[in-house]
C-alpha positions as CSV (number, residue, x, y, z in Angstrom):
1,X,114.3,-95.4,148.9
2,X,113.3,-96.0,145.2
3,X,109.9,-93.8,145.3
4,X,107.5,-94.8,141.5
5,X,106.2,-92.1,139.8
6,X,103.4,-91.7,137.9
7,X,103.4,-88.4,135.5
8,X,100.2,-87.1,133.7
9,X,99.7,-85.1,131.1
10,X,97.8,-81.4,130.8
11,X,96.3,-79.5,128.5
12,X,95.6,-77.0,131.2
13,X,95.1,-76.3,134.8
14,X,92.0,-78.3,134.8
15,X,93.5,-81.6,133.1
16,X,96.0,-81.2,135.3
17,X,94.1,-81.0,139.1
18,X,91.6,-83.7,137.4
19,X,95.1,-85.7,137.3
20,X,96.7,-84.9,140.7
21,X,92.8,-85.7,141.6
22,X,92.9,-89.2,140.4
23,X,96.4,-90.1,141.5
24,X,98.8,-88.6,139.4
25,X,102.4,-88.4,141.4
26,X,103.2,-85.6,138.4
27,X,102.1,-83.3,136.1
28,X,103.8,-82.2,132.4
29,X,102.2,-79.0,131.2
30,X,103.1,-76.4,128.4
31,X,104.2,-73.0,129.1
32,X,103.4,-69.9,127.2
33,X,106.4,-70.7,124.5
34,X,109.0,-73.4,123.8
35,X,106.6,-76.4,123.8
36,X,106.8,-79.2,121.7
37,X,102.8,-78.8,121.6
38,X,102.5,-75.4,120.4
39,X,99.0,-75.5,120.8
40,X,98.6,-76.5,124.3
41,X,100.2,-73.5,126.6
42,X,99.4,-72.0,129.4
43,X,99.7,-68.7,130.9
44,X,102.1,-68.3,134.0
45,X,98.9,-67.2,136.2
46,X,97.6,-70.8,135.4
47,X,101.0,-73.2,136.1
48,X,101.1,-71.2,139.4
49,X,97.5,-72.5,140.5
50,X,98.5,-76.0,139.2
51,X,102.0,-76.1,141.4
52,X,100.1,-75.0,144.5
53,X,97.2,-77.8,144.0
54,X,99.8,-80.4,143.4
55,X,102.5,-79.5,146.6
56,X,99.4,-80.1,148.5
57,X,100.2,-84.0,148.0
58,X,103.8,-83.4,147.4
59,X,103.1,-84.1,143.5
60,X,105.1,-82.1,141.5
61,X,104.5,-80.4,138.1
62,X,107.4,-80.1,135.4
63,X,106.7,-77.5,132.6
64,X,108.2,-78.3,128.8
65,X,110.3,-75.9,127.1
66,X,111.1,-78.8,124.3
67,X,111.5,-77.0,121.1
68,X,115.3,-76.1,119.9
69,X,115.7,-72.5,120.1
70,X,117.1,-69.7,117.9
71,X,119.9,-67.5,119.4
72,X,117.0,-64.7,120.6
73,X,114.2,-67.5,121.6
74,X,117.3,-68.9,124.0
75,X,117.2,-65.6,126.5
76,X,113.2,-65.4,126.0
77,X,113.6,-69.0,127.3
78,X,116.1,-68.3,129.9
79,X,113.3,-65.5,131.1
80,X,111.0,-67.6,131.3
81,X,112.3,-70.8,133.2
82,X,113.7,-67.5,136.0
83,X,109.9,-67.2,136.3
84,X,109.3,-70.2,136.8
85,X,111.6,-71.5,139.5
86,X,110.2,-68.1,141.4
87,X,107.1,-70.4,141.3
88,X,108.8,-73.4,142.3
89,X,108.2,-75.4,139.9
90,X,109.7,-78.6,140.6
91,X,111.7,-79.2,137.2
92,X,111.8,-78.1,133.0
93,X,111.4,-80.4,130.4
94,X,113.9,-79.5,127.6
95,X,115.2,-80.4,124.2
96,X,117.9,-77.2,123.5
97,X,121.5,-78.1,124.8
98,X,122.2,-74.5,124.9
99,X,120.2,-74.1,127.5
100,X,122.9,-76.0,129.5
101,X,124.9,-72.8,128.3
102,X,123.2,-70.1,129.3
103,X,123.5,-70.1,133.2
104,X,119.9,-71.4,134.4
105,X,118.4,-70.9,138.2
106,X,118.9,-74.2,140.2
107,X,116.2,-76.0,139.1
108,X,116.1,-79.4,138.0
109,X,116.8,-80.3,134.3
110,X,115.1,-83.1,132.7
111,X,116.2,-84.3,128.9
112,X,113.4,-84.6,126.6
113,X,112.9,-87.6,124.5
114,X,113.1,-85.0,121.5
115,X,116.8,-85.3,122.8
116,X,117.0,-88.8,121.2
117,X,118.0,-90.7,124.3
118,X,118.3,-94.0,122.6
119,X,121.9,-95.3,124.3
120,X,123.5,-96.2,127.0
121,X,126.5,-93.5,125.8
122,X,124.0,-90.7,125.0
123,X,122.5,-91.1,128.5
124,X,126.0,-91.3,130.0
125,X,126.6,-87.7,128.6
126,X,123.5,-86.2,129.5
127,X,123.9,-87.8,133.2
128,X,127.8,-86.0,133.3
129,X,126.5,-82.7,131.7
130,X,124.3,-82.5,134.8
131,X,120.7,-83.0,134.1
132,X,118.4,-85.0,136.7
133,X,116.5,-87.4,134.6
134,X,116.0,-88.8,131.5
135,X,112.8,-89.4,128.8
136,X,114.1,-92.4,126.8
137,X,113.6,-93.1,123.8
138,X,110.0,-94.8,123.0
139,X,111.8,-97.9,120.7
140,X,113.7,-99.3,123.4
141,X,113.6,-102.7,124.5
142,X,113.1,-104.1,128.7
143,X,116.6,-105.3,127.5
144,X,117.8,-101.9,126.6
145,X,116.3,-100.2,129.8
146,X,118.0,-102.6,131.7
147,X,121.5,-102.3,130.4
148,X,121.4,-98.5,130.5
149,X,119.9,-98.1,134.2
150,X,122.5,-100.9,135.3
151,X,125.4,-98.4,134.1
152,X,123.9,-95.2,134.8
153,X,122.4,-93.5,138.4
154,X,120.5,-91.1,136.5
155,X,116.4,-91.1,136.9
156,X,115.0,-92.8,133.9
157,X,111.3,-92.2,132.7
158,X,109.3,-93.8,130.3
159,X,106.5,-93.8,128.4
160,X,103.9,-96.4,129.3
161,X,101.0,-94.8,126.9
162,X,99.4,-93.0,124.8
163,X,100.0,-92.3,120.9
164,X,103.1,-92.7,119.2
165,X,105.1,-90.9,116.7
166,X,106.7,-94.0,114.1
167,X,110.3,-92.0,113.8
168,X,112.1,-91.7,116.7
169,X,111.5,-88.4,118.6
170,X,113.5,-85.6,117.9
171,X,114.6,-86.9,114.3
172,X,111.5,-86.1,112.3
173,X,111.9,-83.9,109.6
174,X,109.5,-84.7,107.4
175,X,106.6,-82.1,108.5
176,X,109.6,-79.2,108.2
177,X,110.4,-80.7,104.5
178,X,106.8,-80.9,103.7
179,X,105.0,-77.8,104.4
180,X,108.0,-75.6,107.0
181,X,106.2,-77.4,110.0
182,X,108.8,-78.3,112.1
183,X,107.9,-81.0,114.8
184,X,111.4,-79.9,117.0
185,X,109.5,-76.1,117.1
186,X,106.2,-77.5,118.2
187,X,104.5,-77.3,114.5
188,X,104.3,-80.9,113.4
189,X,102.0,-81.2,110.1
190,X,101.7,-85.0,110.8
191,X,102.1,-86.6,107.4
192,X,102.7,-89.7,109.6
193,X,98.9,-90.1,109.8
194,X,98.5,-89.7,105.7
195,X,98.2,-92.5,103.3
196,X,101.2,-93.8,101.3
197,X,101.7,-96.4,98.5
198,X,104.3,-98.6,99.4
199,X,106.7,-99.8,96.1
200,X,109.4,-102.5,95.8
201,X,112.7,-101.9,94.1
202,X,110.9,-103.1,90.4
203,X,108.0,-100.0,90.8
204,X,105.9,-103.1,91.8
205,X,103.0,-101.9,93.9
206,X,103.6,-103.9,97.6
207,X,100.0,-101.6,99.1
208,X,98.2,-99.1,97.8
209,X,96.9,-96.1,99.5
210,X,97.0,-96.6,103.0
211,X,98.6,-94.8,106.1
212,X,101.5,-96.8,106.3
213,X,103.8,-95.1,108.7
214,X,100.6,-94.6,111.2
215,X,101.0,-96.7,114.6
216,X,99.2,-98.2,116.7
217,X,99.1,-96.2,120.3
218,X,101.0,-97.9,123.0
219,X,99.5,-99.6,126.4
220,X,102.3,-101.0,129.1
221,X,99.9,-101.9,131.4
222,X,101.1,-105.5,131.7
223,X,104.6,-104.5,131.6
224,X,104.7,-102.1,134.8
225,X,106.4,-105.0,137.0
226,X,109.1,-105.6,134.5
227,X,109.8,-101.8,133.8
228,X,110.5,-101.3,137.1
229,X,112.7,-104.0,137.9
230,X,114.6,-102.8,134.8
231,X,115.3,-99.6,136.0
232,X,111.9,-97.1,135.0
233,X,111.2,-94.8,138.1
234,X,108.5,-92.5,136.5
235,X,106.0,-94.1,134.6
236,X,104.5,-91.1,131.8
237,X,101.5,-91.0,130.0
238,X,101.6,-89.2,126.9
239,X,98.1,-86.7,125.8
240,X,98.7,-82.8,126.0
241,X,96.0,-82.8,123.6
242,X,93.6,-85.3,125.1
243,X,90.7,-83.7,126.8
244,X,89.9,-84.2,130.5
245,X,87.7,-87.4,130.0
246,X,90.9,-89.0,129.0
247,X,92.7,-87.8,132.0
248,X,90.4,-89.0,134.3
249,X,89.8,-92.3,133.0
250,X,93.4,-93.2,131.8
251,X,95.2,-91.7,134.9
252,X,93.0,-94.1,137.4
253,X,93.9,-96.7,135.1
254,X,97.4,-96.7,135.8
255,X,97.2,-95.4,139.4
256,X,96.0,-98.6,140.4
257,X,97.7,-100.8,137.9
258,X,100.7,-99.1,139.3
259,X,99.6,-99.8,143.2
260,X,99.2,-103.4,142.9
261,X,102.6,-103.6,141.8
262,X,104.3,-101.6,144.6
263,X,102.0,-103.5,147.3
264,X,103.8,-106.8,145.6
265,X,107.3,-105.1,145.7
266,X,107.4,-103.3,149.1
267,X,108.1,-99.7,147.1
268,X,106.3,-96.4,147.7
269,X,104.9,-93.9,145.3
270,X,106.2,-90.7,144.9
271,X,103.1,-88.6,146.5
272,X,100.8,-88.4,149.5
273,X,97.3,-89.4,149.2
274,X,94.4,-91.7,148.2
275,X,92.6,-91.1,145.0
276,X,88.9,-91.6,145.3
277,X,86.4,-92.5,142.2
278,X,83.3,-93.8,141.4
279,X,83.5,-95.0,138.4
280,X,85.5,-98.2,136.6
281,X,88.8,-97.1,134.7
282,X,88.4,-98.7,131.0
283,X,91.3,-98.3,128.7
284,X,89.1,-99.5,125.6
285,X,86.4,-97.0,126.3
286,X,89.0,-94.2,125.7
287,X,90.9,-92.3,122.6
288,X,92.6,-95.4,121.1
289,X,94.1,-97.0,117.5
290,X,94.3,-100.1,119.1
291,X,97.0,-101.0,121.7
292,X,100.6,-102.1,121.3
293,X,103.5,-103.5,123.6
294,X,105.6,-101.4,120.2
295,X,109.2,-102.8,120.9
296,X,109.2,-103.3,124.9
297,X,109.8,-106.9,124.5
298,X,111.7,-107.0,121.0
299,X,110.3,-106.4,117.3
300,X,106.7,-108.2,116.6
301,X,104.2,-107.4,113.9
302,X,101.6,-105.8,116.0
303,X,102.5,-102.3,116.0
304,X,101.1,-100.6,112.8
305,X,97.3,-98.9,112.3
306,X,97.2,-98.5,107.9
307,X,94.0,-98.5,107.5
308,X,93.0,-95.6,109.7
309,X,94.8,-93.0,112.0
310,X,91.6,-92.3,113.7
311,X,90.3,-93.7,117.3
312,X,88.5,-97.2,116.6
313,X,87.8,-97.7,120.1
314,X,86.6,-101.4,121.6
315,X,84.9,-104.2,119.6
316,X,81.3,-104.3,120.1
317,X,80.6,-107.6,118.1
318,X,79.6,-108.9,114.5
319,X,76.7,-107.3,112.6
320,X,74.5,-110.9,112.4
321,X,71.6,-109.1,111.1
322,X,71.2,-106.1,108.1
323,X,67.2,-104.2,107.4
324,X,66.4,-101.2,105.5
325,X,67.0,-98.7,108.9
326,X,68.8,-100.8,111.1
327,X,71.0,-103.5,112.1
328,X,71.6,-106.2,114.8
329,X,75.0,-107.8,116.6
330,X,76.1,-110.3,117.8
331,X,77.2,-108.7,121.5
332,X,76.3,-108.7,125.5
333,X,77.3,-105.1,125.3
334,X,74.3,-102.7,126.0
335,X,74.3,-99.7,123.4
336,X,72.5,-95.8,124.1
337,X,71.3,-93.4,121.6
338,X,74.4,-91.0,121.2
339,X,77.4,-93.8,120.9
340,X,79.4,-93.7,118.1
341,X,80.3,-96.8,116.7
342,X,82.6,-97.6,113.6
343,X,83.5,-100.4,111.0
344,X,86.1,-101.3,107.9
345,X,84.1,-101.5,104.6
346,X,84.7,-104.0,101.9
347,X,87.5,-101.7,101.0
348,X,89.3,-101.8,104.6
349,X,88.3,-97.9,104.8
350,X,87.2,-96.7,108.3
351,X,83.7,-95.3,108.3
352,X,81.5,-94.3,111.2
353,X,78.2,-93.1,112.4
354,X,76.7,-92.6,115.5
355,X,73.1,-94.6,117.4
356,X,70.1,-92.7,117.3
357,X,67.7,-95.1,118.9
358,X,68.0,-98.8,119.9
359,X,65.5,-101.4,120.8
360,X,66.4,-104.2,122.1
361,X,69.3,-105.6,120.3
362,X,68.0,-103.7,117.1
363,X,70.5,-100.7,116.5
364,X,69.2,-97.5,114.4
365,X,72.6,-95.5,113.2
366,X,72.8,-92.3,111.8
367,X,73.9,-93.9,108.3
368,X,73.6,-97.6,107.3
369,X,75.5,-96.9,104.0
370,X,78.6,-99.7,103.8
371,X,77.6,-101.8,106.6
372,X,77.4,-105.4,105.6
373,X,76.6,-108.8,107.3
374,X,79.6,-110.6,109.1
375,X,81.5,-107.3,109.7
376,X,83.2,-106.4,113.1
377,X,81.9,-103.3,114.2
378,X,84.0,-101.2,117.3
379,X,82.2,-98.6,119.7
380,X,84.7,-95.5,119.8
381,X,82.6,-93.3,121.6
382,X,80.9,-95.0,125.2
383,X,78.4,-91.9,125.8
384,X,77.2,-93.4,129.0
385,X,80.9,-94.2,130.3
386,X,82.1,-90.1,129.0
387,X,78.9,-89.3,131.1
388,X,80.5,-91.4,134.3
389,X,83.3,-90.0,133.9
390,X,82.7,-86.5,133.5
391,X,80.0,-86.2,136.1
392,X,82.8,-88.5,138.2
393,X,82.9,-87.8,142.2
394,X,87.0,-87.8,142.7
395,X,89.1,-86.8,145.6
396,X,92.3,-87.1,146.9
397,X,92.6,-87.3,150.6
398,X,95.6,-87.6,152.9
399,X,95.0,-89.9,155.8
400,X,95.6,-88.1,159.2
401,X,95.6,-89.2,162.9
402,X,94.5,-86.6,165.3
403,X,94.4,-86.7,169.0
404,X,92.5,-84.3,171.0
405,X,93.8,-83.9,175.2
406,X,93.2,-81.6,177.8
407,X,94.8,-79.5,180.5
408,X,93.0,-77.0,182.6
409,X,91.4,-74.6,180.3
410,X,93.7,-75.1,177.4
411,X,91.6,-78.0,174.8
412,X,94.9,-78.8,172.7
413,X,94.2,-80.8,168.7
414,X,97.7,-82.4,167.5
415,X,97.5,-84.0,163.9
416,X,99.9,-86.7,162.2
417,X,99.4,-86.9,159.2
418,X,100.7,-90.2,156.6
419,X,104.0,-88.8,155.9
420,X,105.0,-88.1,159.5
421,X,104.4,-84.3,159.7
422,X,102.9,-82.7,162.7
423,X,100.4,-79.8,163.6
424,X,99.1,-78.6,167.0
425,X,96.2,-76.5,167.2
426,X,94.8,-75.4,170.9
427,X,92.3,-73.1,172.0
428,X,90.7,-72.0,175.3
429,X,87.5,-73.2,177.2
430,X,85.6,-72.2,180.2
431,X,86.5,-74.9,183.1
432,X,82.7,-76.0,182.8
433,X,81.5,-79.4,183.9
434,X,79.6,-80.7,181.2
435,X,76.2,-81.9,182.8
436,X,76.0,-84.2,179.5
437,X,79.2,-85.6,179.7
438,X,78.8,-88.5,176.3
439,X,76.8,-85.3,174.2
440,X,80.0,-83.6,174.0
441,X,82.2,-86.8,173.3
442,X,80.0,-87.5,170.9
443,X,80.0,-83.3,169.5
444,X,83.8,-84.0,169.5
445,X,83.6,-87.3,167.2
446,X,81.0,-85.8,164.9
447,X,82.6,-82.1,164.8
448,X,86.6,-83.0,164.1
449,X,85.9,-85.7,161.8
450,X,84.2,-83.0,159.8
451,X,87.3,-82.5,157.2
452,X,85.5,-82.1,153.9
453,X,86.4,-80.4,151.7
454,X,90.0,-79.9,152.6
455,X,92.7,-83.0,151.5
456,X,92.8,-84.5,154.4
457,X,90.2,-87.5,155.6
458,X,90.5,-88.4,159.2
459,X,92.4,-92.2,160.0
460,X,91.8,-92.1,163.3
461,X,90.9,-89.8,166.5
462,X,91.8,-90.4,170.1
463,X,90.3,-88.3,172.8
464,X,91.8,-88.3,176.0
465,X,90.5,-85.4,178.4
466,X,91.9,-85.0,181.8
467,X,87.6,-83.0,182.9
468,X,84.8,-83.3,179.9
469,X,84.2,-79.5,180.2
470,X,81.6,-78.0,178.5
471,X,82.8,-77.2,175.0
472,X,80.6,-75.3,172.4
473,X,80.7,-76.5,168.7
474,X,81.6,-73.4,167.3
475,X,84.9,-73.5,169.5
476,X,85.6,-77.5,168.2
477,X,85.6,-76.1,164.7
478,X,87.2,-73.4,165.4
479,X,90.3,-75.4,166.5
480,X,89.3,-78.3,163.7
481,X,89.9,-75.3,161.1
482,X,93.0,-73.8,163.1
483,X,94.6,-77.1,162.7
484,X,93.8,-77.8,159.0
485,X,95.6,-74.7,158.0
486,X,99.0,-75.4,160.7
487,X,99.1,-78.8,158.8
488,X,98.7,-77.2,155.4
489,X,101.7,-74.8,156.4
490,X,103.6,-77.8,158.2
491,X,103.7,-79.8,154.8
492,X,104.8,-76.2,153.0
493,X,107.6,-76.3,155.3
494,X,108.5,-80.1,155.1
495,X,107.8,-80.7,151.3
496,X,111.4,-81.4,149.9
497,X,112.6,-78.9,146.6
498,X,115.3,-79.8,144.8
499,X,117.7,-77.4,143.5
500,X,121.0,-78.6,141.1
501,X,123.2,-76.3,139.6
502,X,124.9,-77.2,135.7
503,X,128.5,-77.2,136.5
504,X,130.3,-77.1,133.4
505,X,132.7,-79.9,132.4
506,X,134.2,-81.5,129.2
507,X,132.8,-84.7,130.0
508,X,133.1,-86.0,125.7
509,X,130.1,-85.9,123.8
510,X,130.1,-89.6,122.2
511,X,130.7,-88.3,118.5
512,X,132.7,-86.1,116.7
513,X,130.5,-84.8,114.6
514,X,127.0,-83.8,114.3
515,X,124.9,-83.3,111.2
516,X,122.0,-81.3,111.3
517,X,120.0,-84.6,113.1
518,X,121.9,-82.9,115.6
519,X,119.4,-80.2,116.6
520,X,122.1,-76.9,116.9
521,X,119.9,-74.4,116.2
522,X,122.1,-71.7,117.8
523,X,125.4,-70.4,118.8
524,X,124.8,-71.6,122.6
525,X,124.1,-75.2,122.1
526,X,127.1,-74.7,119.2
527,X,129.4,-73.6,121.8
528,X,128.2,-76.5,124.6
529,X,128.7,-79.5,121.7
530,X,132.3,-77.2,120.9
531,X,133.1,-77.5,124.8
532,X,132.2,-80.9,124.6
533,X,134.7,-82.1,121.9
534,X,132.7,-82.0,119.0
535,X,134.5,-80.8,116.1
536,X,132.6,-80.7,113.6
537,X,128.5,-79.2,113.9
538,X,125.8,-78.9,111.0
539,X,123.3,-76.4,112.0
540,X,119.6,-77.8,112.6
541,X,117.5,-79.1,109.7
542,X,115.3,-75.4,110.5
543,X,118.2,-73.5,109.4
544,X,118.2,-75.0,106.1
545,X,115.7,-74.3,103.2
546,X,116.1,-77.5,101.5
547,X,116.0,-81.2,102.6
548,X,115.8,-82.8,99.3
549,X,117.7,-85.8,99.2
550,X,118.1,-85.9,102.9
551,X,117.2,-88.4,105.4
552,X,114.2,-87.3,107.2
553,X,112.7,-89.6,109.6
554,X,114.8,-93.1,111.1
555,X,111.8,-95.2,112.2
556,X,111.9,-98.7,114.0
557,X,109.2,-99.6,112.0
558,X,110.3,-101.3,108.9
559,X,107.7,-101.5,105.7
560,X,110.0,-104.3,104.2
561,X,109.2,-106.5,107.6
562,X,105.8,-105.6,108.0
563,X,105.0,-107.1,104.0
564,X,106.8,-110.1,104.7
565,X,110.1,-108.9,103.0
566,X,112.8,-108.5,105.5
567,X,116.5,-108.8,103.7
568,X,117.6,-111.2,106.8
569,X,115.4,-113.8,105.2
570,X,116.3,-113.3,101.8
571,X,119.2,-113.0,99.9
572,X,122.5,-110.8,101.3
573,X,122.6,-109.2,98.0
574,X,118.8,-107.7,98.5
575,X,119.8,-105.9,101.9
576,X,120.6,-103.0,100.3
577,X,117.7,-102.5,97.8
578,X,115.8,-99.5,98.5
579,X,111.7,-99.3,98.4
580,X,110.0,-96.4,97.6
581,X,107.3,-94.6,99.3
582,X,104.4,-92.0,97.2
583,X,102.6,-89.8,99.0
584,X,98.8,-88.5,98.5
585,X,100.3,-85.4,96.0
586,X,102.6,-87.8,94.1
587,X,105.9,-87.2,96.3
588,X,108.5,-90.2,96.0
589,X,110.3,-90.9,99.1
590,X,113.3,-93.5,99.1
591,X,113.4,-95.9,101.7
592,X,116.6,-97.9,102.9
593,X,117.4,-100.2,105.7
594,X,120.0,-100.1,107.9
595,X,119.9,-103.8,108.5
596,X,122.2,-104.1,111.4
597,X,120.2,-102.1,113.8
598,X,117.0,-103.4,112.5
599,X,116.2,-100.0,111.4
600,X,114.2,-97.8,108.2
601,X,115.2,-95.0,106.8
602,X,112.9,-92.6,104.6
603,X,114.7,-89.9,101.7
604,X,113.1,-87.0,101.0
């Protein structure tokens, strides 16, 4: 049975229950080394505590160790992921193909995007070289999904949102090049978010000064149906660095997005439970540039953010009226002291304030300097919605069935819960006619019911007693709590962990050589390319000191396109032109196209 998965980012053990909380199917979280978000590990102690909470609803957690690996770091690593399968986690995250090397516990592999998994042959060799699943790449197409799932029986996950990185993951090394930052060792710099003056092939300016190789961040809500039918089985949302506000709101989102489409296809998600909220998921009210579809249904113009790399938020209307201390707009939305609201100036710069009093539909910012008549302004900070949803009530329940029978002096409680496991719980009473026969059904009703505060809400109870014997309350909960923990230990003993084992094999790696875009960063992941017919390896861009003249980021986004300048509409002798790209410190970048696969390319 195809079971859909939706995997949550977290910061930490709290981001991470808030996700399982609010339906999350799976968690990603940083250990204490190796992650591609340096910033954002966790101690051992704290991944424990988040596995435990999540095999509670059969969600799993999956810990990154996505950062290539020098030939020490690679045992630290091997140390680490030991430790971790003794915790049972239920899978690593990784980006270092010497790890497949090394001789790992039997715990599930899963191949980074950082591994550029961008082909149907690249996904064929990481199928054959044993891992379980695979991150694609973010620029793929429903098209490209479809074709690679159809010849592949590997699990395929995909990003449905968050922010996005403009080259394609793994093949950034413009942060290294820059400043020694590598993004592939968790250090990223993120010149992507810095401004840029774009020139043609003649020095002419095409635009000045703006952060042209920032994106938009994506949002597949729409697309869920489609990505499933072409092949996606875990759905991911990207955010180790968001906060728990984010979580909440972003994770209920697409928990129930996601559950209208499995209701329409007869398919089943990949945990127990029912998320409980009160509050209204809003996409708009949360960290965003703007949303884009990026290339899920082909190329289109609406993937780029130049003017800012900052949150803009959700449209809040057009300023109709400008005073001395205030302003007015044209909206039905209902502003508080404490928002934080923003707008493009005459100059197409981002600038922003935040409410200090409003009357009416008379708004007092912080600063009225740049604000003109007739400009949109956006509300990128909601404080009454970050109130909602941080003072949120959320729960996750599993329904249960119990049914309570009698024989003699033995009062015997047997549970079913939603996934078919079973408990029984009995305890024993005093053969004592009740002279109130209807008080103690009614003590029974109130008294097992009573299953706050554990994860289980009660579906349905059946009592069927051969004698209503007296029965004191303290002996019903007493065999309510008895029963609560057999269940508990029942699901422990039912919950399915998988363990695979790397077999070794020359299945061919689909090149014959690698240059240092290939990631070998040590004699391990050396030896596995060697083993797997490569003949000829450049180490890693990190073991070089200089990158000048070398490619350093292949991006899907193409500057030429986006100015209306795309060589397939013009001449075939202007295909191979170069542009030319200036950072804020004077840097020239050269930019070519590789035409064929609708592709950029950026020099250092």
């Amino acid at each position: 049975m195809t079971l859909i998965e939706l995997l949550a980012p977290a910061k930490d053990l709290e981001c991470g229950k808030s996700a399982i909380l609010c339906g999350a199917d799976a968690v990603y979280i940083g250990g204490p080394l190796f992650s591609a978000r340096k910033s954002a590990g966790n101690t051992l102690e704290d991944i424990a505590k988040l596995i435990d909470f999540a095999h509670l609803y059969y969600a799993k957690v999956y810990v990154t160790i996505n950062t290539i690996l020098t030939d020490a770091e690679i045992y630290e690593a091997k140390k680490l992921i030991e430790k971790l399968y003794e915790l049972e986690v239920d899978a690593i995250i990784i980006q270092d193909a010497g790890l497949l090397e090394i001789g790992l516990p039997p715990v599930p592999l899963i191949a980074s995007t950082q591994m550029h998994n961008h082909t149907l042959k690249k996904v064929k060799f990481l199928e054959a070289a044993g891992l379980k699943r695979v991150i694609l790449a973010r620029e793929l197409s429903i098209k490209d999904i479809k074709h690679i799932s159809k010849n592949t029986g590997i699990e395929l996950e995909g990003f449905i949102h968050g922010s996005l990185c403009v080259c394609y993951s793994g093949q950034c090394y413009l942060s290294y090049a820059i400043g020694g930052r590598s993004g592939n060792r968790g250090e990223c710099a993120q010149p992507c978010r810095k401004t840029y003056t774009l020139l043609d092939n003649n020095r002419k300016v095409v635009a000045e000064q703006q952060h042209l190789l920032s994106l938009k961040d994506l949002n597949l809500s729409e697309n869920i149906e489609e990505l499933i039918k072409a092949g996606i089985t875990s759905f991911k949302i990207e955010g180790r660095l968001k906060d728990e506000n984010y979580i909440r709101n972003v994770v209920s989102y697409y928990r129930q997005a996601i559950d209208q489409v499995l209701e329409k296809l007869e398919l089943d998600r990949a945990s127990s439970g029912e998320s409980i909220i009160n509050f209204k998921p809003d996409l708009k009210k949360t960290f965003n540039r703007d949303y884009t579809t990026y290339f899920i249904n082909g190329r289109n113009d609406d993937i780029a953010s130049p003017f800012t790399p900052k949150a803009i938020g959700e449209p809040a209307g057009i300023v109709k009226h400008i005073a001395k201390d205030h302003f007015k707009v044209s909206t039905d939305k209902q502003f508080s002291p404490g928002d934080g609201i923003c707008f493009f100036d005459i100059r197409s710069k981002l600038k922003g304030t935040t409410i200090n009093r409003v009357e009416g539909k008379l708004i007092y910012p912080g600063d009225m300097s740049g604000l003109k008549k007739g400009m949109e302004i956006y509300r990128n900070f909601d404080i009454k919605f970050i109130r909602q949803v941080k003072n949120a009530r959320i729960e996750r329940v599993i329904a249960v069935n119990l049914s309570l029978t009698s024989q003699k002096e033995t009062l015997k409680l047997k549970a079913v819960d939603e996934d078919g496991i079973e408990a029984e719980a009995s305890v024993l009473i005093h053969q004592e006619p009740a002279k109130n026969q209807q008080l103690v059904i009614n003590n029974l009703n109130t008294n097992l019911s009573k299953l706050g505060g554990t994860e289980f809400r009660l579906a349905e109870l059946d009592i069927n007693l051969d004698q209503v014997n007296f029965i004191p309350i303290s002996e019903i909960n007493k065999l309510r709590r008895k029963l609560v923990e057999i269940l508990r230990n029942q699901r422990k003993l039912h919950r399915i962990r998988d363990f695979i084992t790397i077999i070794p094999n020359n299945y061919p790696y689909p090149e014959k050589e690698l240059d240092y875009s290939g990631n070998v960063y040590n004699n391990l992941a050396k030896k596995f390319y060697e083993r797997h017919g490569v003949e000829k390896i450049a180490p890693a861009a990190e073991a070089q000191t200089d990158m000048t003249g070398k490619k350093v980021m292949t991006t899907k986004l193409c500057l030429r396109y986006q100015y209306g300048l795309c060589s397939k509409h013009q001449s075939a002798e202007d295909s191979d032109v170069p542009m030319f790209l200036i950072d804020e410190e004077g840097k020239e970048y050269r930019l070519e196209f590789n035409c064929d696969a609708c592709e950029m390319e950026i020099y250092y």
